[in-house]
Structures are given as C-alpha cells and as structure tokens.
C-alpha positions as CSV (number, residue, x, y, z in Angstrom):
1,X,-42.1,16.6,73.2
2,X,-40.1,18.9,70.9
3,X,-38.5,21.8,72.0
4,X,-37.2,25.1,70.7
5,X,-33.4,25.4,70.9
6,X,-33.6,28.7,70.7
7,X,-36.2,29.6,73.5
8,X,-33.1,27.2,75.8
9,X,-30.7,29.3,74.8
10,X,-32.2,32.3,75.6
11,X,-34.2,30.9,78.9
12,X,-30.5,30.0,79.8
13,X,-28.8,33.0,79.2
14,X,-31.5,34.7,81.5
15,X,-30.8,32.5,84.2
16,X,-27.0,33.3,84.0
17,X,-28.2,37.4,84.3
18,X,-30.9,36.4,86.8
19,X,-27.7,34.8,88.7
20,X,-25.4,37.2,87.8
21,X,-28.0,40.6,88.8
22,X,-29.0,39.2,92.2
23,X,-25.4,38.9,93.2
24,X,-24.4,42.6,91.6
25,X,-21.8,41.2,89.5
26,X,-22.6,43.1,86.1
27,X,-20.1,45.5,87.3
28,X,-17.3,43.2,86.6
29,X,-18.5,41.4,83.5
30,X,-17.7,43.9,80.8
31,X,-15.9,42.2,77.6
32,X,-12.4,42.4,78.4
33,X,-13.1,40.5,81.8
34,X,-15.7,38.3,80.1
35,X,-13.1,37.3,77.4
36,X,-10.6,36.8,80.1
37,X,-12.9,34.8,81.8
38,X,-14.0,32.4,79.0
39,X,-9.9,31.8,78.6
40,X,-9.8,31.1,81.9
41,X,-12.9,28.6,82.1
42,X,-11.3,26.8,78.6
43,X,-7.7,26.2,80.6
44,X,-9.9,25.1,83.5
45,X,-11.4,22.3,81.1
46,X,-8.2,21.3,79.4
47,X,-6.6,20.4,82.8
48,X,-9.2,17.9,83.3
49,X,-7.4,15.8,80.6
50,X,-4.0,16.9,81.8
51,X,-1.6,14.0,82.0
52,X,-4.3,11.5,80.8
53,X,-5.9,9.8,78.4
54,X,-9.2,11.1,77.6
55,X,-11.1,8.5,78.8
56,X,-9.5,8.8,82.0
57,X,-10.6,12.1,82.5
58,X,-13.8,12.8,84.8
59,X,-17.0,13.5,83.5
60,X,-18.5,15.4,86.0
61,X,-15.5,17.6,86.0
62,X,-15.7,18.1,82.0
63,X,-19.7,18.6,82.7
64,X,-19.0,21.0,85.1
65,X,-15.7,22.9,83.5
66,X,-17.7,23.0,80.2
67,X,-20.5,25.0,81.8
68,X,-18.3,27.4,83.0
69,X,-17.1,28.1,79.5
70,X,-21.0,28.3,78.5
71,X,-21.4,30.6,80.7
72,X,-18.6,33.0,80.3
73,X,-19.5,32.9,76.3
74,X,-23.1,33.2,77.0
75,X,-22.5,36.1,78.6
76,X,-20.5,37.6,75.9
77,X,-22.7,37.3,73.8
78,X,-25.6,38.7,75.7
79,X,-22.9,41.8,76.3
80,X,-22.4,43.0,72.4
81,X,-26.3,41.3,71.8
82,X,-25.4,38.4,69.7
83,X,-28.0,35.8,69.2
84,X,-26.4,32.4,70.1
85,X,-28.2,30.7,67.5
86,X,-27.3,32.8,65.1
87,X,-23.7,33.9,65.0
88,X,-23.6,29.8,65.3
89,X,-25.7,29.3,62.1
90,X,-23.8,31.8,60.6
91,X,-20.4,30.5,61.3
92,X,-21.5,27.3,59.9
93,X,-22.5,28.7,56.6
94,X,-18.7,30.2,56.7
95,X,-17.5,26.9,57.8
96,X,-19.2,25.1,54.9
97,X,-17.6,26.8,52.2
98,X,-14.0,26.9,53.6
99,X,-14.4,23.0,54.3
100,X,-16.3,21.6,51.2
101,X,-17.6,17.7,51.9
102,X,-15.3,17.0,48.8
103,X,-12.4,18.1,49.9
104,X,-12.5,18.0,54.1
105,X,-13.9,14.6,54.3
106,X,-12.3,12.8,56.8
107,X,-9.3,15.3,56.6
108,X,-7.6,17.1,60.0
109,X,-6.3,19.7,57.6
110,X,-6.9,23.4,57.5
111,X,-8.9,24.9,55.0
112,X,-5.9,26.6,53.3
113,X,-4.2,23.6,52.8
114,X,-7.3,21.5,51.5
C-alpha cells in the first residue's frame, strides 16, 4: 500500500484544528503563543534525556513529547499557510548547497566553517 505524505500531513494537521475548534482554543493559538508553545514542547522533549544517557531515556515519553512539538509547529504553519511539505523540501534544497556531500561528509561542522 503506498501512501501520500502529503495527504498525512495535511489529514493531520486537520485533526489538530478539528481538536483544537471543538475545544474553542483558536483564540489563544495566534504565532507569538504558538512559537512560545513549540519552545515549550522542545524543552519538554529535552528533559526526557536530562541526566541520562540517551538510551536510558523513555520512548514513550520521547513519542509523546515529540508530538507535542508536531503539533505546536503544525499549527504554525497552518497559522501563516505554509505547506509542511514544502517549506521542508525547500529547506533541503538550501541545506544542500550550504552542506555539499564533498565537503560535509561525515563532518559535525557548520557550513561556514566547511
């Protein structure tokens, strides 16, 4: 079975509004707060590896931290009408040529210093 990523994405994100509109909570997601909240769910994520290795950490906490950041930047995104797939796509492109194969292969360093 093959299945569009895109169609996901966008099934998702209208789960999260379907969520979000029967609990009249639009009134409190505009950027600033959504932006906030995406920090928020991100610091949430990292304290699951606080003080441990990673493999110590708990998947179903990462799962479920990880969606909250989904979320929050799903919902960003629907806010200024980004398409997921494509501000992703796009960022690759720009990732590609700041981090040529030749040169970032296998490095940690940033593109500047490449």
């Amino acid at each position: 079975m093959t299945t569009n990523s895109h169609s996901d994405i966008q099934e998702i994100i209208q789960q999260i509004l379907k969520f979000r509109d029967e609990r009249d909570w639009a009134q409190f997601h505009d950027a600033r707060n959504l932006a906030m909240c995406l920090n928020v769910e991100a610091s949430e994520l990292l304290e699951v590896f606080l003080w441990k290795n990673p493999e110590e950490a708990k998947i179903e906490k990462i799962e479920e931290e990880l969606a909250d950041v989904f979320y929050a930047a799903f919902l960003l995104a629907e806010k200024y009408g980004f398409d997921v797939k494509e501000i992703i796509e796009k960022k690759l492109v720009k990732n590609a040529e700041k981090y040529p194969i030749e040169k970032a292969l296998g490095s940690n360093k940033k593109y500047d210093e490449l």
